[in-house]
C-alpha positions as CSV (number, residue, x, y, z in Angstrom):
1,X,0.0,0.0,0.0
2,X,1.1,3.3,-0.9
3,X,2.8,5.7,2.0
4,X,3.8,2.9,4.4
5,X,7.5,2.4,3.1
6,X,10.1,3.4,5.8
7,X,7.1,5.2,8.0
8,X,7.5,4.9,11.7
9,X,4.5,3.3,13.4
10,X,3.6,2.7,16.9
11,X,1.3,0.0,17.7
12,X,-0.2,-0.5,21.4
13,X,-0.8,-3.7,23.1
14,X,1.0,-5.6,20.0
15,X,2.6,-8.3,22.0
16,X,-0.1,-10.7,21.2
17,X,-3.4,-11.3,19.6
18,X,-4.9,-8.6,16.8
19,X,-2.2,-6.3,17.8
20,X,0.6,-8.7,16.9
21,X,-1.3,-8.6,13.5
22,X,-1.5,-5.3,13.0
23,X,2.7,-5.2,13.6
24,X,2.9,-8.2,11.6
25,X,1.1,-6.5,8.7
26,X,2.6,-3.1,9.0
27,X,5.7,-4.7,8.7
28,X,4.8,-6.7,5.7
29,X,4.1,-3.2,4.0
30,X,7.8,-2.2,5.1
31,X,6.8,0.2,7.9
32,X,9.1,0.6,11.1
33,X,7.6,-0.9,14.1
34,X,7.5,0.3,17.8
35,X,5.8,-2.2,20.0
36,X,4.5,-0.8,23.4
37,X,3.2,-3.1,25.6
38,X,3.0,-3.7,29.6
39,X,4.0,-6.8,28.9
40,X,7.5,-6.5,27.7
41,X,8.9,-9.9,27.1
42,X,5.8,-10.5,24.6
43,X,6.4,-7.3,23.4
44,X,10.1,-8.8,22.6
45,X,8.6,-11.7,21.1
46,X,6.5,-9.7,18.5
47,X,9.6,-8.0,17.7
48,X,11.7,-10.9,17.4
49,X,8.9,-12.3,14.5
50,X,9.2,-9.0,12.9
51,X,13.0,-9.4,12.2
52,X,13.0,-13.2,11.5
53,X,10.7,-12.1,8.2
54,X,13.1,-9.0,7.3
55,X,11.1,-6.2,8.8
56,X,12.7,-3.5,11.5
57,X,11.0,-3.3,15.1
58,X,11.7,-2.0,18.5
59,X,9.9,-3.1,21.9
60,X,8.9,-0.5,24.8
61,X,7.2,-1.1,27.9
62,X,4.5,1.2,29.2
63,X,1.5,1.6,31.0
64,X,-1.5,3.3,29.2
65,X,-3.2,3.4,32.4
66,X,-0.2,6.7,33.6
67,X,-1.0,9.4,31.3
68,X,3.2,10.9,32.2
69,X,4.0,6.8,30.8
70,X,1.9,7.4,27.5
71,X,3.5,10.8,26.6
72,X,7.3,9.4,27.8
73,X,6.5,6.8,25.2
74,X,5.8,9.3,22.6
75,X,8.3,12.2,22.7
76,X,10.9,9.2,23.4
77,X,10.1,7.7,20.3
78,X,10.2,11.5,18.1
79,X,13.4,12.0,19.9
80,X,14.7,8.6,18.7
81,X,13.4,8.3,15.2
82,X,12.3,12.0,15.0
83,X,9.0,11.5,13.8
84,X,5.9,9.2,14.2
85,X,4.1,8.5,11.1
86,X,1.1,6.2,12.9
87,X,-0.5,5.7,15.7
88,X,-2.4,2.6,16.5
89,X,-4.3,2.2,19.6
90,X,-4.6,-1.3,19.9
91,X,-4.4,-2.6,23.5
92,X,-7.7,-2.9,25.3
93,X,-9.5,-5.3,28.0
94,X,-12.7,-7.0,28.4
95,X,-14.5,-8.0,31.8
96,X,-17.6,-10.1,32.1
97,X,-19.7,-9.2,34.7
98,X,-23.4,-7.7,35.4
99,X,-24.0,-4.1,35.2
100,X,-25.6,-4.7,38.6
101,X,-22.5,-6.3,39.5
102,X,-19.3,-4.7,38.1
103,X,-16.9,-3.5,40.4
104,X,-16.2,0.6,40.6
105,X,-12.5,-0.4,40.5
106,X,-13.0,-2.8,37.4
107,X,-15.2,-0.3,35.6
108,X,-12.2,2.6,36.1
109,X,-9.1,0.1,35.1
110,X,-11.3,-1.1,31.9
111,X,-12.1,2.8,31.1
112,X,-8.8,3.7,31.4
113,X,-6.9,1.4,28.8
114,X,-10.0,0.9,26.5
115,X,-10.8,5.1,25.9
116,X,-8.4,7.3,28.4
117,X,-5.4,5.9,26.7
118,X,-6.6,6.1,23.2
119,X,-7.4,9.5,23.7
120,X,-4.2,10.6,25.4
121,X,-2.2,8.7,23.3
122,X,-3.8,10.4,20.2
123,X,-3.0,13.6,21.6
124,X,0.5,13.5,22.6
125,X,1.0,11.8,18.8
126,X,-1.2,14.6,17.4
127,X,1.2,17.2,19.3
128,X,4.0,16.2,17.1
129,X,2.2,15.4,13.9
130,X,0.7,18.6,13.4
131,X,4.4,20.0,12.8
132,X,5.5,17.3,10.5
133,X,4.9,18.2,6.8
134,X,2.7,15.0,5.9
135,X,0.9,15.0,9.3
136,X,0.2,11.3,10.4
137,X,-2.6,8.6,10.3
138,X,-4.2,7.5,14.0
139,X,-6.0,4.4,13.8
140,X,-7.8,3.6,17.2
141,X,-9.6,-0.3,17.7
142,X,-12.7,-0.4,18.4
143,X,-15.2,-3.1,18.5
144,X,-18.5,-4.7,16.7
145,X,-20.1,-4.6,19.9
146,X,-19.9,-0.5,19.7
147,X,-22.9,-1.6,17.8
148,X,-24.3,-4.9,18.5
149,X,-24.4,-5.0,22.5
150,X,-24.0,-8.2,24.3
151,X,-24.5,-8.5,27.7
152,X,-22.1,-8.8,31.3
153,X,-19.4,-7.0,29.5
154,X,-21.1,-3.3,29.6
155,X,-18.3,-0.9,30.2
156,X,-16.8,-2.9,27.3
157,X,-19.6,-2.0,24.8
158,X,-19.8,1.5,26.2
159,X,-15.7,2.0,25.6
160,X,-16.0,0.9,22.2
161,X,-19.4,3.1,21.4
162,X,-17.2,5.9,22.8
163,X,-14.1,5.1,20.7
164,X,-16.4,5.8,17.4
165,X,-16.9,9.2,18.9
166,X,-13.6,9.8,19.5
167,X,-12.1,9.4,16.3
168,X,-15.2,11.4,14.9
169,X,-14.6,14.0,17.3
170,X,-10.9,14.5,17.0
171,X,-11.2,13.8,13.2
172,X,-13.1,16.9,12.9
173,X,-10.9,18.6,14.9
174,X,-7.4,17.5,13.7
175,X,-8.4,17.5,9.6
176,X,-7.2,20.8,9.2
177,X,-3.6,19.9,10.2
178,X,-3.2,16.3,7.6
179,X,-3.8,14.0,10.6
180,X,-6.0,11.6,9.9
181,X,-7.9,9.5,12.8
182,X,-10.2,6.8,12.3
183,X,-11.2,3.5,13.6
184,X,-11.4,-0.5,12.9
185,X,-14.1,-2.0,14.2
186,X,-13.3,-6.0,14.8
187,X,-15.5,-8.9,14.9
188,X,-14.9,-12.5,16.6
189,X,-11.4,-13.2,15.8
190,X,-9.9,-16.0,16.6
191,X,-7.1,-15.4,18.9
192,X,-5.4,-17.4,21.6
193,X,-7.6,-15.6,24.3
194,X,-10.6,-16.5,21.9
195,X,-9.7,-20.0,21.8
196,X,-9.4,-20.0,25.9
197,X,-12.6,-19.0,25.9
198,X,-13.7,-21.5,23.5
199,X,-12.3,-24.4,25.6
200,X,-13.4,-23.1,28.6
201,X,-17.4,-22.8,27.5
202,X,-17.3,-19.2,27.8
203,X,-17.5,-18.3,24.3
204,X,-20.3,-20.4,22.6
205,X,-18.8,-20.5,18.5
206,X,-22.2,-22.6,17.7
207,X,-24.2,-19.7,18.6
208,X,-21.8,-17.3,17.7
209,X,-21.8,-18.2,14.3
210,X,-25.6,-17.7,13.9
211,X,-25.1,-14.1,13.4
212,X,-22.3,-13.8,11.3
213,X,-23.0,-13.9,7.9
214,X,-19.7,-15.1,7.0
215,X,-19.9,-18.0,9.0
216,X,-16.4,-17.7,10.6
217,X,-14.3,-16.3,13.1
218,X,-11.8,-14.1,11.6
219,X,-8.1,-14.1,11.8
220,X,-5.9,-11.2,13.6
221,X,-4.2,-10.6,10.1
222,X,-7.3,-9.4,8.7
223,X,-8.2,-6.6,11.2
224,X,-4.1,-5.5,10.2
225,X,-4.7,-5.5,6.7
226,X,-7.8,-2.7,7.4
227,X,-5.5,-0.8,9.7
228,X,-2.8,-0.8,7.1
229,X,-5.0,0.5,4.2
230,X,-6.7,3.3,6.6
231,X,-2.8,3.9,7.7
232,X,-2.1,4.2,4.0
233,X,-2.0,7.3,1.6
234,X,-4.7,4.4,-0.3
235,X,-7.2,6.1,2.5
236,X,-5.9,9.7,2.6
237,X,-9.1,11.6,2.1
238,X,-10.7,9.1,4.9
239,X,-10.6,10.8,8.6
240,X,-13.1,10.3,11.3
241,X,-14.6,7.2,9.9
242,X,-15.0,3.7,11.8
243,X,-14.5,0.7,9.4
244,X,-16.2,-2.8,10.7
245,X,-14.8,-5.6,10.1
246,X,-17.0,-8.6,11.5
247,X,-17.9,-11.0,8.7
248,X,-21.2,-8.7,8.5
249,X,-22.3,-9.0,12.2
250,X,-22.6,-5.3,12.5
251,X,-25.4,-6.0,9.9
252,X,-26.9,-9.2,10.5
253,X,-30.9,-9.0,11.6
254,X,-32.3,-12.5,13.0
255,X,-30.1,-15.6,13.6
256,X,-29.6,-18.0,11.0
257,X,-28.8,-21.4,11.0
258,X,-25.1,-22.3,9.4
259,X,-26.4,-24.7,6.9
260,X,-29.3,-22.4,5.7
């Protein structure tokens, strides 16, 4: 894709799962990678897969939940590289439990990585792409169930509704100076904390698979290759937009049965 060549991206939560996609894929397209994770020896590990297929990557470790950790990790990379091309908020939680239920403490940890992050991270990146003479592309992940809401996982839905206004909002606002933010809205994919749940009866694919059109789950790679085109100059008159990719869930009505 055009304008990803030699472009320094920074990709959240990419030491496993869709993030490890996204890096995976950005790579592909020949982009430099910075992978930011809390989790630094997975972070490591993306990087190391990066390198083994030719591609050049570097691994931080921060917490998105400290605002001072998100904007060290930003200004440290611009002093390194002296620039950041793209932005993708990536890293992001999900707890089951009853609105009735849910824990003031779980509710404020899940708020924080899934929106407070993404929007503090967008604007320490915006800070320095707003001075850079081809701006920069923000790509924040969001989630199909910004739209289809599923129950015991509220302040999940509600973070993922809210990251659609975000990147509207700050589209908007940001257009005039080249950035470009917008989001991917993901599906069922099947990842290894997928498959856990799988196993474990927590995720039921059977009825799952009812209301996806496509009739399966998709793969981490996929959700990478959206990022990579919105990322790219292929998408450069595209700003404030959220993208779903779901195997048509978003737009499924009643059930259907997989043989239909």
């Amino acid at each position: 894709m055009r304008g990803l060549k030699e472009k320094l991206a920074v990709v959240t939560g990419a030491g496993a799962g869709i993030g490890r996609g996204i890096a995976l894929c950005l790579a592909r397209e020949g982009a430099k990678l910075v992978i930011a994770d809390i989790n630094l020896e997975a972070a490591e590990e993306t990087v190391r897969l990066i390198q083994e297929a030719g591609g050049a990557a570097e691994a931080r470790q921060v917490d998105l939940r400290q605002v001072p950790e998100i904007d060290k990790l930003i200004d440290g990379v611009v002093a390194d590289h002296g620039s950041i091309d793209i932005l993708v908020n990536n890293a992001g939680i999900q707890i089951r439990e009853w609105a009735t239920d849910f824990p003031e403490e779980k509710f404020d940890f899940l708020m924080d990585l899934n929106l407070k992050a993404y929007y503090f991270a967008s604007r320490a990146a915006a800070r320095h792409m707003k001075n850079q003479p081809n701006g920069g592309s923000i790509v924040c992940i969001s989630s199909a169930n910004s739209e289809c809401f599923t129950t015991r996982r509220s302040p999940y839905n509600i973070s993922k509704a809210a990251v659609n206004g975000l990147v509207g909002t700050l589209g908007v606002e940001w257009g005039r100076f080249n950035i470009r933010i917008n989001a991917v809205a993901p599906g069922y994919v099947m990842t290894d904390m997928v498959r856990k749940g799988i196993a474990e009866g927590i995720i039921d694919i059977d009825n799952n698979l009812l209301v996806i059109p496509m009739k399966r789950l998709l793969d981490p790679e996929e959700i990478g290759s959206a990022v990579c085109f919105l990322a790219s100059q292929e998408a450069s008159g595209i700003t404030g937009q959220t993208l779903f990719v779901d195997g048509g869930w978003s737009r499924c009505g009643l059930p259907e049965a997989k043989d239909l």
